[in-house]
C-alpha positions as CSV (number, residue, x, y, z in Angstrom):
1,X,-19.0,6.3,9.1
2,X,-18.9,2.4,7.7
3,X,-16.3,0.4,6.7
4,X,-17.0,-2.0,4.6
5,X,-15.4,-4.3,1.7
6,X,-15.4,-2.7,-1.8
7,X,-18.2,-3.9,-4.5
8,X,-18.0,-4.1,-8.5
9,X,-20.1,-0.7,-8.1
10,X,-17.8,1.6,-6.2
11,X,-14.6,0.9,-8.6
12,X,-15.2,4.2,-10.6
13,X,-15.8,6.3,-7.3
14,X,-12.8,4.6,-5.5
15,X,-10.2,4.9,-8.8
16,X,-11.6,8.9,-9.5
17,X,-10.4,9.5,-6.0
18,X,-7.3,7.5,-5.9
19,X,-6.4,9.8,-8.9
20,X,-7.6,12.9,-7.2
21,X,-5.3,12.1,-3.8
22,X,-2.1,11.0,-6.1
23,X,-2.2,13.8,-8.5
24,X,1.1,14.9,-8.6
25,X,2.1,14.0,-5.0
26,X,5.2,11.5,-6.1
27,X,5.7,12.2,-9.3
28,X,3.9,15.0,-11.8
29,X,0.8,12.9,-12.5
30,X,0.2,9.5,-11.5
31,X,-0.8,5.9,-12.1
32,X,-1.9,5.0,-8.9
33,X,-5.9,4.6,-9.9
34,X,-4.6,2.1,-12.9
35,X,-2.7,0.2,-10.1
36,X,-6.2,-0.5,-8.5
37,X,-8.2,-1.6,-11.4
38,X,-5.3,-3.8,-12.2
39,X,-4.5,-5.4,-9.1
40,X,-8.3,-6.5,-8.5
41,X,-7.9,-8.9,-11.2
42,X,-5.2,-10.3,-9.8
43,X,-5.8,-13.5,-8.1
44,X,-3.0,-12.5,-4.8
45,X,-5.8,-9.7,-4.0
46,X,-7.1,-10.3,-0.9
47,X,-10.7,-9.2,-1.6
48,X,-11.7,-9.9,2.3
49,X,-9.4,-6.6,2.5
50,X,-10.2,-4.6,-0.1
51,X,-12.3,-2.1,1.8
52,X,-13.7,1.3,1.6
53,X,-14.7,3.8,4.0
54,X,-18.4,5.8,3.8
55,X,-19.0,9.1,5.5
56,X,-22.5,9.6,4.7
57,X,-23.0,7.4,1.7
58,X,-20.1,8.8,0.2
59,X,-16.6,6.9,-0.2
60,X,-13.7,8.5,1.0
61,X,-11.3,5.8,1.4
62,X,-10.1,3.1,0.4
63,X,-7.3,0.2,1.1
64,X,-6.3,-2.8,-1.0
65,X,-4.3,-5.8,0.6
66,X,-2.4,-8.2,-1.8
67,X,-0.9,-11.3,-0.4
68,X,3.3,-11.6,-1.1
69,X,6.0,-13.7,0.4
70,X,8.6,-13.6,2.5
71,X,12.0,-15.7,1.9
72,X,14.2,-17.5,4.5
73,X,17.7,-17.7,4.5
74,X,16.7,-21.7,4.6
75,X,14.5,-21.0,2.1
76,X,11.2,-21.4,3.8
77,X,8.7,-19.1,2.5
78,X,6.3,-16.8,5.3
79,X,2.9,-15.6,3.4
80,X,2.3,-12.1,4.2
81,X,0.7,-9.0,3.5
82,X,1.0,-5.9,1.3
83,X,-0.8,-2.6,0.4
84,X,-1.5,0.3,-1.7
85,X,-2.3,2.2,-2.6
86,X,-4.2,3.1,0.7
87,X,-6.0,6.7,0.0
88,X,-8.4,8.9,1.9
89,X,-10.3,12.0,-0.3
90,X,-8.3,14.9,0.1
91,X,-10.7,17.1,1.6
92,X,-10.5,14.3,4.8
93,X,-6.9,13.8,5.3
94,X,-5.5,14.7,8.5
95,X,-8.7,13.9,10.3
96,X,-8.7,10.6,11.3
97,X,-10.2,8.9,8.7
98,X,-7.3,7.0,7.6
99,X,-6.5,5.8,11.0
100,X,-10.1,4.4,11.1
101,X,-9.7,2.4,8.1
102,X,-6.0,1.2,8.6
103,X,-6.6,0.0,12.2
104,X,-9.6,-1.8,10.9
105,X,-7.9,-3.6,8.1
106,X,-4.8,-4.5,10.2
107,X,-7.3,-6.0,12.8
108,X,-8.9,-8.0,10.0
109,X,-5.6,-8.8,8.6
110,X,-4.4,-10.2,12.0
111,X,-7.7,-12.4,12.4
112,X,-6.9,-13.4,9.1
113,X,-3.8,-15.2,10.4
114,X,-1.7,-13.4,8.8
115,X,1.4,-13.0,10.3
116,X,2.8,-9.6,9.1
117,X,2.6,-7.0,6.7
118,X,5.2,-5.3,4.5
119,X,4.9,-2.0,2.5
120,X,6.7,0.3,0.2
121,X,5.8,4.0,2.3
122,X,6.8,7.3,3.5
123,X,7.9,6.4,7.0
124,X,6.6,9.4,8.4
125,X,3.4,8.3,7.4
126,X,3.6,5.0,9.0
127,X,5.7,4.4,12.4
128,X,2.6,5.6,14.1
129,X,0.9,2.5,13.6
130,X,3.6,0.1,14.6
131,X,5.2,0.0,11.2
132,X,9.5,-0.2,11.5
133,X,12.3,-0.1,9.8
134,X,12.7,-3.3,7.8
135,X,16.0,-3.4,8.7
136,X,15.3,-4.4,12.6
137,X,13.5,-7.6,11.3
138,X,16.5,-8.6,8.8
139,X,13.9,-7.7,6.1
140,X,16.2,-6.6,2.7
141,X,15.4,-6.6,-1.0
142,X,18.5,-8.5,-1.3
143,X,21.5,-9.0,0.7
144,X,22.6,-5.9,2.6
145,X,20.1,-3.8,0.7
146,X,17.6,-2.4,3.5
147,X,15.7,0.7,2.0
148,X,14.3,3.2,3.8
149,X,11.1,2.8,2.6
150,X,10.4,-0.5,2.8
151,X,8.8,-0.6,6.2
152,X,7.8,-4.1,8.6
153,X,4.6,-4.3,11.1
154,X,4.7,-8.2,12.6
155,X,0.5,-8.7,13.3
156,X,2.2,-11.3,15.0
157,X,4.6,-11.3,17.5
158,X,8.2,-13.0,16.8
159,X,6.7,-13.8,13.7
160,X,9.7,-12.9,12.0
161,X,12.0,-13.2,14.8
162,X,15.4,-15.3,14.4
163,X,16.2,-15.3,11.1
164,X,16.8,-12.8,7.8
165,X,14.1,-12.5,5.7
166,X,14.1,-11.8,1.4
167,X,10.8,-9.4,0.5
168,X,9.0,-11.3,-2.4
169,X,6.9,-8.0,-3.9
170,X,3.3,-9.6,-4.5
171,X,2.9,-10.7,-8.4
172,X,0.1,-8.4,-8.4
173,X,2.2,-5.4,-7.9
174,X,4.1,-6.5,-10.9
175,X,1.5,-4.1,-13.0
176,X,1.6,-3.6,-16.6
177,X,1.1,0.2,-18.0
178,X,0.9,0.0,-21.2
179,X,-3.2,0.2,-21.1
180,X,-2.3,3.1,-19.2
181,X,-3.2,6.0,-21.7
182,X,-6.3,4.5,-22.6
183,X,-7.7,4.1,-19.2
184,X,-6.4,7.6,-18.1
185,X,-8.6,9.2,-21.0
186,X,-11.5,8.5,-19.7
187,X,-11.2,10.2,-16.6
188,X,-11.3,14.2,-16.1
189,X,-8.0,15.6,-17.4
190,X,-5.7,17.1,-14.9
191,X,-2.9,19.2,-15.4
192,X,0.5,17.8,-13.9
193,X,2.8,20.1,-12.0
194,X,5.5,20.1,-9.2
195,X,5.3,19.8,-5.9
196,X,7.5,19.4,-2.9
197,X,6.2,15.6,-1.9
198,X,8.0,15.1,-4.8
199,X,11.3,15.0,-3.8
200,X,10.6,13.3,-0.3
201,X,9.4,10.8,-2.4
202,X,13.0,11.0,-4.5
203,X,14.8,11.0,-1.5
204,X,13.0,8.2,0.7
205,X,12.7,5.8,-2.9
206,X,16.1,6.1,-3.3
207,X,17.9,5.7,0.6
208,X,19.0,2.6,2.0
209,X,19.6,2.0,5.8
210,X,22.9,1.0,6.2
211,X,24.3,-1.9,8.8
């Protein structure tokens, strides 16, 4: 297994897989492997932590960091850390793999200097790496607006300690479809469809945590 950061070469193989791993699981579809090949271009990707993970020459994972901001109630800005879409092949999830390569980029992120890092996720998927509710750092959208998916890991500790705290989503999540289509056609056509991930991701996209 290697971990190692992403080259010009592997975007095809990393955005065919992000596609494969997405298919259907939020919505029917998705756009997740037009996310990546946008937000590469962007100049808040953090290409020291866009990485990929190799099981016998082969990638089956993949993580990509963007930087975003964080907004006192002073109005001091904290520079921080986002991602996604982080995606491991299907055939190797719940195996380890994606622990491997999170724990890895959070240890790189934290040597960085960074001094936390904020996500949009299923908490389920998260709270096992450290990852809280945003709501016990005073972390909102806006005020009194905590959702449930928006979810805190300080790589830092206090970091965010002693105030409340605005999420500034990173510019280069801010992603325009409308090249969608085109880019979608020249990938293998698959056929969208339900499925019950679907309306956890309903639920959780659309919950608040309350004071």
């Amino acid at each position: 297994m290697l971990i190692r950061t992403e080259r010009p070469e592997d975007y095809r193989a990393v955005e065919e897989m992000t596609k494969r791993a997405f298919w259907n699981l939020a919505v029917p579809g998705c756009t997740e492997h037009y996310f990546v090949h946008q937000v590469r271009k962007r100049p808040e990707c953090v290409h020291e932590l866009d990485l990929v993970l190799e099981e016998e020459g082969r990638i089956i994972g993949h993580i990509l960091f963007a930087e975003a901001n964080l907004l006192a109630a002073d109005g001091t800005e904290k520079k921080i850390l986002s991602f996604g879409p982080f995606t491991i092949e299907p055939a190797y999830q719940r195996k380890g793999y994606g622990r491997k390569l999170l724990e890895h980029a959070l240890e790189k992120a934290t040597a960085m200097g960074y001094p936390a890092v904020v996500i949009f996720g299923n908490p389920e998927n998260y709270i096992c790496y450290g990852f809280k509710s945003c709501r016990r750092y005073q972390v909102s959208l806006q005020e009194g607006v905590y959702p449930v998916s928006l979810l805190v890991k300080e790589l830092q500790e206090g970091a965010l300690a002693g105030t409340e705290w605005r999420y500034m989503e990173s510019p280069a999540h801010n992603v325009d479809e409308a090249g969608f289509e085109e880019f979608d056609s020249s990938f293998e056509p698959m056929e969208k469809g339900y499925r019950p991930t679907q309306e956890l991701f309903y639920i959780y996209s659309r919950s608040n945590v309350v004071r």
